[in-house]
Structures are given as C-alpha cells and as structure tokens.
N, C-alpha and C positions, 0 to 999 in steps of 0.2 A: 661353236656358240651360235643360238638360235634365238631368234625370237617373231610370236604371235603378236602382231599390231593393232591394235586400236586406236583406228585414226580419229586424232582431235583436233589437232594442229596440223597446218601444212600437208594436209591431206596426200599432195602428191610426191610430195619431198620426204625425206627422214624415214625409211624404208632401213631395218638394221640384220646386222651390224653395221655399224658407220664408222669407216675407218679416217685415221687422219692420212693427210696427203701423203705420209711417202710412207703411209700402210703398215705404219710399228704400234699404233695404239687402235683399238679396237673397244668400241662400243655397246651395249645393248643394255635394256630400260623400261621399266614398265611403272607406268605411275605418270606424275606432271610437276614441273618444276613452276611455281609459280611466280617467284622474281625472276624467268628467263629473259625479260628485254630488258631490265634492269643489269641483271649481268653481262649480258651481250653490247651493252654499250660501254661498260668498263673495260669489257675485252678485246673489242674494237682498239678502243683508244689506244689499248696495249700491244695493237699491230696485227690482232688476229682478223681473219676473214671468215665471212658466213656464206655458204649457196643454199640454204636453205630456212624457213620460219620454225623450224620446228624445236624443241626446248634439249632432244638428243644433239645436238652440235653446239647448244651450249654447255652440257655437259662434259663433249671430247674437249673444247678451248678451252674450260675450265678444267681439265685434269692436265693438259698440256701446259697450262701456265701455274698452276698452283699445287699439282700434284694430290695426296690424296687429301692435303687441306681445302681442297673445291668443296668434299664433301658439308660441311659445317656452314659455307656459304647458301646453301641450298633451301629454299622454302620453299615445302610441297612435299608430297606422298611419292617416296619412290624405293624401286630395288634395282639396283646398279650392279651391274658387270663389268671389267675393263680389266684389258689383257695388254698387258706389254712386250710383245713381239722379242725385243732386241733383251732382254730381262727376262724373259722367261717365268714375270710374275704374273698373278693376277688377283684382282680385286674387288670384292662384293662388299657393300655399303648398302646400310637401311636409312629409310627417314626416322627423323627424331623421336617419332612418339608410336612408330609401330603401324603406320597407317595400311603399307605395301609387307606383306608376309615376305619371306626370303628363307629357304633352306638349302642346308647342302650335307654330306656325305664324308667321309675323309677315312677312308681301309689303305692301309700298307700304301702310304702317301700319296695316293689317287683320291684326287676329289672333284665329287659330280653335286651340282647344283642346280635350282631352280628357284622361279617366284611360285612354283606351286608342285607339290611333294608327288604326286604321280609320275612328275617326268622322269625321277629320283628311281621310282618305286620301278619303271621300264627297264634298267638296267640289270641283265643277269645275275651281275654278282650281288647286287643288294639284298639282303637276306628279308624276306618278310614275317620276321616276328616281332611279335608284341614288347614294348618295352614298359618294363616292370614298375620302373618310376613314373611315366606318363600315366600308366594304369594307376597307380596308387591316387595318382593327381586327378586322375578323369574322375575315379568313383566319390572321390572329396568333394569335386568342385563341378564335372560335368565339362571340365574345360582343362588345356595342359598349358601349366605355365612355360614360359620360354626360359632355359633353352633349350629344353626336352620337348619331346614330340610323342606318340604313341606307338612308332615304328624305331625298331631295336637301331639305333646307331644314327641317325639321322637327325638333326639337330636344327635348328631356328638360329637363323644372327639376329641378334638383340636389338632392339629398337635403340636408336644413336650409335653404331658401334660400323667398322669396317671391317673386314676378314682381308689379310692379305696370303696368300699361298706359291711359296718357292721352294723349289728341290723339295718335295715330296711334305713340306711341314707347313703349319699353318703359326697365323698369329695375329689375335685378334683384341683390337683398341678402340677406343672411345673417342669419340671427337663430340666437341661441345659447342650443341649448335643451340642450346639453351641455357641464358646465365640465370643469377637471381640475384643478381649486382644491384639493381636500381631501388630508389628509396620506395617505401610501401605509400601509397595515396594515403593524405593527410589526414581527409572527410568523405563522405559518401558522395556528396556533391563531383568531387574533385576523381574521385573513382570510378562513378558513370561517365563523368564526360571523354576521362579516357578510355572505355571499355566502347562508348560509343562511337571513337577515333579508330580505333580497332579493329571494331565489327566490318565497321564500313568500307577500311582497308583491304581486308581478308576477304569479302563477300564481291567487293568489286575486279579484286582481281578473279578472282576463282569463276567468275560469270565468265571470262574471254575463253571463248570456243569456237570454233568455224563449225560447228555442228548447233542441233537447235539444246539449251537446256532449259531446266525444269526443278521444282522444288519437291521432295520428300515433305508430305505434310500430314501428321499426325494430331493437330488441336492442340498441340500441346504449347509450352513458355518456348521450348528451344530451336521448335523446326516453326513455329509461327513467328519469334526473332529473327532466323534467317531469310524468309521470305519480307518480310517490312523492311531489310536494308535490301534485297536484292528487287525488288519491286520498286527501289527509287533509283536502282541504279540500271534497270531493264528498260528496254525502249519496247511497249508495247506488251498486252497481256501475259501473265509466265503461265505456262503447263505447272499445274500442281495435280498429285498421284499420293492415294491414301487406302489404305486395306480398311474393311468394318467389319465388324462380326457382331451377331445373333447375340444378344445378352447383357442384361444391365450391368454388371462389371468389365464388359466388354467393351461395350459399344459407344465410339469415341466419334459417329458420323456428325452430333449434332454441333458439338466446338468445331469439328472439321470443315463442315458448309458454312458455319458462321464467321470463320478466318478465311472463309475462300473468296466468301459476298466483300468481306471487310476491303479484300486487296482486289476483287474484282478479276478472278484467276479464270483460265481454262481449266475444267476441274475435272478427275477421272477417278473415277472409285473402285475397287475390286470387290464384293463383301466372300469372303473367307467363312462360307460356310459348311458343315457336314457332307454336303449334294456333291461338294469337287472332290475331283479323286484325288485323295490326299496320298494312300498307298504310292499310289505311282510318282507321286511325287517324292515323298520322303525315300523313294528309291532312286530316286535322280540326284537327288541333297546327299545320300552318299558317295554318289561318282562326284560328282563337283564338289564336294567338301573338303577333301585328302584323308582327312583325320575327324573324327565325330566329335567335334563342339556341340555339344546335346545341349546349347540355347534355344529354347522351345521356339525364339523366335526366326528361325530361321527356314520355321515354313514360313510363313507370312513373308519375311521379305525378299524368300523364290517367287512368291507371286505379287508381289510388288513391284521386284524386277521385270520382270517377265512383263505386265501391265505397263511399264514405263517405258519400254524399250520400243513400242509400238509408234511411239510420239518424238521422245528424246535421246540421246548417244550418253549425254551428260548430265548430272542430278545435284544439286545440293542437299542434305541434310545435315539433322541439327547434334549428331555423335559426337559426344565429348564435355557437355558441359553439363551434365553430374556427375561426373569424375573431377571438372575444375573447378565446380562453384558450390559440393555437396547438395547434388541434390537427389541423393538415395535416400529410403528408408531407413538405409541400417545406419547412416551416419548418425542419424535419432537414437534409433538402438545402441546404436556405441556410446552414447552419454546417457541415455536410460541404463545401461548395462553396470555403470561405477556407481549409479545411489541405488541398483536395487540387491547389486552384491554389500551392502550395507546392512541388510538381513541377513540371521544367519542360515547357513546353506541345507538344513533340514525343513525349515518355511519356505525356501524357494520349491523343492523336491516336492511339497506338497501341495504347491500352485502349478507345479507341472503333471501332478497326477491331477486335480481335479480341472483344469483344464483339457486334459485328453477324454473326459467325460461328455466335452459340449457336442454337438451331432456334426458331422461333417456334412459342410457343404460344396457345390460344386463351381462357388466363385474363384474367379482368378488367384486372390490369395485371399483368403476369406479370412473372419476373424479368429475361427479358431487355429486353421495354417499358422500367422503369423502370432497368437497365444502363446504354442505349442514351440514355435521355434523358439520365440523371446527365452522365453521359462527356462528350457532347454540349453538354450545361449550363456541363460546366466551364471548354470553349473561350470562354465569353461573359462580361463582366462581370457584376459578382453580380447589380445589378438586371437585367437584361435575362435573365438565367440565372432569378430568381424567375419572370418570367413564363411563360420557356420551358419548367419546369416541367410546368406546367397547361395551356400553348398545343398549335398545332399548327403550323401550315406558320411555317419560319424566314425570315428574310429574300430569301436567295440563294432560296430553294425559291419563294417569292412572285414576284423577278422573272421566274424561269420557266415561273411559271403562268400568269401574267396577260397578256394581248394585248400590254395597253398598262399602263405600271405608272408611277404618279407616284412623287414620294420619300416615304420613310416616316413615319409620324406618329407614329411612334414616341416620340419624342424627347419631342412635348410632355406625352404621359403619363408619362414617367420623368421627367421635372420634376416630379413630382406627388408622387416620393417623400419623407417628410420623417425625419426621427429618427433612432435609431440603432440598428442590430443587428435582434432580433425584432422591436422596436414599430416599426421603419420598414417590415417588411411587413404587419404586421399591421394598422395605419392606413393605406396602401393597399388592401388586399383589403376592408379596411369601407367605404371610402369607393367602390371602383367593382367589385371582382369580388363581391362581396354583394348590394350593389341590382342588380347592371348583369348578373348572370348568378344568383345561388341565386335572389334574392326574385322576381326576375322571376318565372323558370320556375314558380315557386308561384304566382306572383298568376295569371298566366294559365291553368294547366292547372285551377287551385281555379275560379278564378271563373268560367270555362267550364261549370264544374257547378252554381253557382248555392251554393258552398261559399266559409264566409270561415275563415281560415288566421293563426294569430294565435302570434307565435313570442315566449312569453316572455321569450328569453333578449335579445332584443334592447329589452326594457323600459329606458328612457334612463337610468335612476340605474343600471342593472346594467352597461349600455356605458360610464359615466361613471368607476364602480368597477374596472373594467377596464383603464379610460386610466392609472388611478393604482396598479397592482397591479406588483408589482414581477416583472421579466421570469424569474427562476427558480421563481417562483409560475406558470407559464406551463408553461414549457419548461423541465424540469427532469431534463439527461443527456438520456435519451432515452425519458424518460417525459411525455409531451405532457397537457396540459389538467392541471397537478399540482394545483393547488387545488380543480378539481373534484372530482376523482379520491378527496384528502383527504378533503373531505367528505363524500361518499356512498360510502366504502369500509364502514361498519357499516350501511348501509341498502338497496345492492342487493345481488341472486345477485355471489359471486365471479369467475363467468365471464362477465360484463358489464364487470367492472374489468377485466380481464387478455385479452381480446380484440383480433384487430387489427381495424384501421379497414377497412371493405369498401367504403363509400361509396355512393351510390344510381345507379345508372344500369345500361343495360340488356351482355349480353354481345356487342356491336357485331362485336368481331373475330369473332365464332365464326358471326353472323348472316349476317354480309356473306356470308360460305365456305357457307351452308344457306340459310335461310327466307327473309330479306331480299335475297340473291343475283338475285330477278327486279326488284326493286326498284332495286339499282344497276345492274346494267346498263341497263335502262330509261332511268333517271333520267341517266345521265350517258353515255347513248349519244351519238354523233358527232353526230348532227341536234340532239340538245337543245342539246348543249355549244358549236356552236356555233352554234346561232340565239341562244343568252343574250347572244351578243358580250361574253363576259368572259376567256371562259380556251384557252387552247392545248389542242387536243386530243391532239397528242401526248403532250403531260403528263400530262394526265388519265386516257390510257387504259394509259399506265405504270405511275401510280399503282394502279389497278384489277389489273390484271393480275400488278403485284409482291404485292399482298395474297393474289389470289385461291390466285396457285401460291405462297404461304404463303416468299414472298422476304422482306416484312418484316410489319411491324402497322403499318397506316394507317387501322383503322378508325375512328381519330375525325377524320381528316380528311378521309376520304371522308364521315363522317356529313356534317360542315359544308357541303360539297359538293353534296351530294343535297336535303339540307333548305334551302338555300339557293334552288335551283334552284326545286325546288318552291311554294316561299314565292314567287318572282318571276311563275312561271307563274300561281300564284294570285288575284296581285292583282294581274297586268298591269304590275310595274316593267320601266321600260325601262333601258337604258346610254346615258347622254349627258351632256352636259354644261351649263348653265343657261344659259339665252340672255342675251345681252349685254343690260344696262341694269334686268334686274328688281334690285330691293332687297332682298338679304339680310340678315337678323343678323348683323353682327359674331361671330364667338364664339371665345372663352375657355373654359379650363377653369377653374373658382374651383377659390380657393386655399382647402378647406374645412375646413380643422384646427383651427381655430378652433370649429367648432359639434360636433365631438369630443372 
C-alpha cells in the first residue's frame, strides 16, 4: 500500500500508510474528511489518542472503534483504503456522492487498486483492452457510467458504497451516509433560510487549510454563491481564478470582474485562446485523465488548474448544484419534451427536417444545435431523450460507426432511473453523470496540478436537503435553481441572477473549422482510424467532412472521437476480447438510492 500526498493538513504529520499502534490496521487516503475535529472529539472522549492534526488518524480511530460503519460517519470527498493485518481483509470505501474516483481490478482472486487507473494499468498482468460496454457508453455519452470503465476488467466503486476483499473474493455494500427522512420546508421563506444555514456550514468548514485557498469563479449563480459565504467567513481578501475566451457565447469576463469588484477579490484570469498550445496540452489530459471523458471542458479546467496552483494548494467551487437544484437545460427540455410529444410523430419528423435546414453556426450551442437535438429528442422516449440531450452519437449512428457493434447497454442504465418527473432526472445525473463526468473532469485536471478542488455545494446534509425540497423550489416555470436564486437575489450583482447559463467548456465547433483543424485531421486520418480496429472509416471521414464544409455541428462528437483515439494510442489499449477461462467480476449496477 502506497500513497502520493498532498499536504493540507498537518503538513508535517500524517505521512501514509498510517498504522495503528500495534501495526494490525493500516491506512492510506486521498481526499479530506471534513467533520474531522468534530469526530476526533468524540473519539477522544471514547479513550482514543491523537499524535497528529491530520483528518488520516481520524480515520484509522474511526475504523478501530466503529469498523466499517466509520465510513457513513464521514463528510468530505474521500477514497479510503484499510488493511487488517490480523484478518487478512481489506477495505476501499468512496465518498457519498462520488467526489474522490476509486478503481480496482479483481483476476483469479487478486485484487490491485487505486484512486487513479494508471496505477491499475502498471501491472503486468492487467490486460489492456478496451471494454466493450464502456465503449458503447463513451460513444452515447462521451463519458462511462460507473461501474464500468473503458479498460477491459477494471471497474469503479460506486459512489456510497465499500469493497470489502478476503480470501481471494470480494463484496461490496452500501452504507448510508445520506437519508431523506426529514420533513420537506414548509414555504420558500422557510427553505432559504435553511439552505442559507447550510451553505454557511459547508463553506466554513471547507475554508480550514494550513495552506493558502482560493475561489473557482466563473460569473455565474453557483461559484459567485460560494464566494459571498466564503468572503464572510475569510479573514482578508480571497484569490479568485477564472478562464475567458474570445467570443460572445463565450465570453463570461464581464459578470466575472463585476463579482470579483462586488467581493473585492485578488483576481487572476487565464483567457483560453487559439495562440495556446492546445495540442500539447490535450496530449497531457490524456496521460492525467486514465480514461477519456471527452467533457470539452476539461481543457479549460487543465488550465485553470495549472493558473491556480501558482497562488493556492486549495480551491472552492461551485460543482454540484445543477444537478441538485435543476439547473440544466435539459431539465426544461425534459418537460418541453411531454407537450411536444403531444403532436403526432410525423409533425415532429418534419420540424426536425426543416430545422436541419437553418445554417450552422459556430456558438457554443447555438440555436440550431440545440433545435436539432430538441426535435430529435422528441422522437425518443423521455428517458432515453434525457440523455440524448447531453449525448452524442445516437444508437442507429453507433451501428454505423462501429466495425463490429454488440447490443446496447443502454438498457441497463435506464433501469437505473427511479422517481418521478424532475427528481427522477435529477437522482440519475447525481448518481452517474456527476461523479462519472463533472467531478471526474475536476479531480483529474486539479490533481494533475498538485491542486485539491472542494465543491461545497455537494456537502452531504446540503445533497440530503435537496432530496427533500420540493420540485417547484427547483424548477420553477422556467426559472431554474428557484430557491437558490431566492436566496441570494439581495446579495449578488443583479446580472448574475438574470443571466443565461454559458456553461464551461471550450468553442469545439469553431476550433475544429481553425486552430484544432490540424489536430483532427491528424488524429482521425484513415491510418489511425483504422489501425484503432474500432470504427468505419467511411463514417468517420463523413463526419469530418460534414462539419468541416459547415453541413452540420458534430464537434462534440468528433471531440469524443479524437480524444479517444489519442488516450488509446497513449496507453497502448488494444480491441479484443478476454480470453476464454480468466475470471471476471460479475457486475451489476447497484441500486444506489438508498445512500441519497
């Protein structure tokens, strides 16, 4: 057992493995527990002893006195290890909502794990090819739901869930570190005040660091929220750090400087333009990535990172709260999607053909993009329409991409959706397009920099409050995130509330047609595409060619495409299929509602 440290806490102390005193339990940890003096005084009282400030030994006294029900006690982003010497067992634990990544391995009862899948990928025996359902899940979504991965056999622990492994077998449970017991707020009045008890909760603890921190700020409702409770709980001006880019659907500097005057921040800008060497970069996002989450934003926030890490160790932003207060597009879409399958489906068909007529442009999601998906969306069932949404290559578009195409796997993730109306997308996108695509993209491009990324909005009593908030406190008409919004309407700039959503990622369509232009071609020339042995190149160079002469907007599935390839190339995956008689894990998706 190893682990790479990022000192937060107790700098000189907590140095891991951290074993307990007579060396039968064994530690290591990456993430930050954030009730840790909280628990260490309960633990105290309970006879235990501390030599160190650091939140790792309140970890080992909480598994020594409570076993693996420590984990549930726990608030904060973490991926836990712990090895019981005298037992012969051992145990990996995720935080509740997926914050800290966790994989591991499990062949003819040998299991290797990490918090990040290269360590995985070093071992001999680990085979590297591609796995066929991750794949089916990449080209859907651009992103792999957990608990699959993109590498044949190596799997994600769930977000709330523990792995325990004895005598060569594994078995893995749920612990529930989130209820949805308590009554729902009465009135609006009564549901700001407690969201505003909340905030203030989460954001004050999350500021404690013996290092300097700093606010993620993008203009927008969530990370401009975060900064107004942590600017009355900071002693003295905060580092604030914001990417801009070149173009009116882009360019979010002007809300950005006017929240920075508002709080009176130290402010640092990157702008993300054409002139940086993006190549070299999006060849670095495949070494630090593991696996290619083709989220366009994950340039920007390699150099985000990269800009913050100059000034601060530690960062706030505002991840997580349009997943728990709807505040996506598609949640609009998902109820535009029931009155306009009210029409019958040959009027729809012919609003998606004269649609695909308007000229394409090169905005971020311009109106005919999002025309074209709606129209599109509404020929599909609603779940399947949620996803395709935010997706990219559709089913039919899939078999004719792919050489060789197995059935879809679709299915058993739309089993996965539970409840009704909004909360039935909303407890899907928390439970896999959150961890399994936002937090990722962060954990990786931050911790590449030697940067930890702490999103308080996903602090477990505030995801808990969320479970129980009632859906027009959400989505209210077509004002998204309403209870937010409520509440910090007398404390941010006015054109902060009344803004639209721009969202973070880079201008893909308009790159591919300029600066990136030598990169796809390259990247998805006839010789790469087909030494990959994955995709038809017919396909592929239609694709290319329809974008380039500006036929349609496919830049996000070209992105997936490119970044894919290159991620293969770089770690040497091959296409094949696992040879007869090795022993795989079973797998299931859990059923994880319960720990939400």
């Amino acid at each position: 057992m190893g682990s790479v440290r990022l000192r937060i806490l107790d700098l000189n102390g907590g140095d891991q493995p951290l074993l307990s005193r007579d060396r039968n339990v064994a530690v290591i940890f990456n993430g930050e527990i954030f009730n840790h003096w909280e628990l260490r005084e309960e633990l105290t009282r309970r006879g235990h002893t501390f030599n160190t400030r650091c939140d790792t030994e309140v970890i080992l006294n909480a598994f020594l006195e409570w076993g693996s029900g420590c984990f549930a006690r726990f608030r904060g982003m973490f991926a836990v290890a712990v090895w019981v010497q005298s037992e012969k067992t051992l145990l990996l634990a995720r935080d509740h909502i997926g914050i800290k990544p966790l994989y591991y391995y499990l062949d003819r009862g040998e299991i290797y794990f990490g918090s990040e899948l290269k360590c995985i990928l070093e071992h001999p025996a680990v085979p590297r090819r591609i796995d066929n359902t991750g794949l089916d899940f990449f080209l859907s979504l651009n992103w792999v739901p957990g608990p699959y991965t993109l590498v044949e056999g190596i799997r994600k622990l769930m977000p709330g869930h523990f792995l325990q492994w004895r005598d060569g077998r594994i078995k893995v449970e749920r612990y529930n570190a989130i209820s949805g017991g308590a009554l729902s707020p009465r009135c609006l009045q009564e549901a700001t005040e407690e969201l505003d008890f909340l905030l203030d909760q989460a954001i004050r603890e999350q500021l404690v660091s013996d290092v300097p921190v700093g606010v993620w700020l993008s203009g927008g409702l969530d990370s401009s929220t975060v900064l107004h409770y942590a600017a009355q709980r900071h002693s003295g001006p905060l580092h604030t750090f914001s990417i801009t880019f070149r173009g009116k659907s882009f360019d979010e500097s002007g809300y950005i400087r006017e929240v920075s005057r508002h709080f009176g921040t130290e402010h640092h800008e990157f702008d993300l333009n054409p002139d940086a060497d993006l190549a070299e970069a999006i060849e670095q996002i495949a070494y630090y990535s593991d696996e290619p989450g083709a989220d366009a934003g994950a340039l920007p926030a390699w150099y985000l990172a990269r800009m913050t890490r100059n000034d601060v160790t530690v960062v706030l932003s505002g991840e997580g709260s349009d997943e728990l207060f709807g505040g996506y597009l598609t949640y609009k879409a998902d109820r535009w999607h029931r009155f306009a399958t009210r029409f019958p489906q040959w009027l729809r068909r012919v609003a998606l053909t004269c649609v695909r007529q308007l000229p394409v442009s090169d905005e971020k999601i311009g109106l005919d993009y999002k025309l074209v998906r709606f129209f599109a969306g509404t020929l599909l069932s609603p779940d399947v329409a949620h996803l395709f949404w935010n997706g990219v290559f559709s089913e039919l578009e899939k078999q004719k991409l792919l050489r060789t195409c197995d059935p879809s796997c679709f299915a058993q993730l739309l089993e996965q959706m539970k409840g009704q109306h909004l909360n039935r997308y909303l407890d899907f996108d928390q439970r896999f397009y959150l961890p399994d695509n936002i937090l990722y993209k962060v954990d990786r491009m931050s911790m590449a920099h030697s940067l930890e990324v702490r999103p308080p909005f996903l602090d477990s009593r505030i995801v808990e409050y969320s479970r129980r908030l009632p859906e027009h406190f959400k989505l209210n008409g077509s004002t998204s995130k309403y209870v937010l919004r409520s509440l910090m309407k007398q404390r941010l700039p006015s054109s902060v509330l009344s803004r639209p959503k721009i969202g973070f990622d880079i201008p893909i369509h308009e790159w591919f047609r300029g600066v990136l232009r030598p990169l796809l071609l390259e990247t998805l020339s006839r010789e790469n595409v087909e030494a990959s042995g994955l995709f038809d190149w017919q396909v592929v160079r239609r694709l290319v060619k329809d974008h380039l002469e500006r036929r349609a907007n496919v830049g996000y599935h070209l992105w997936g495409l490119v970044v894919l390839l290159i991620w293969m190339k770089r770690w040497k995956i091959e296409v094949g299929r696992r040879e007869e008689g090795a022993a795989l894990l079973p797998i299931e998706i859990p059923d994880v509602v319960g720990s939400l």
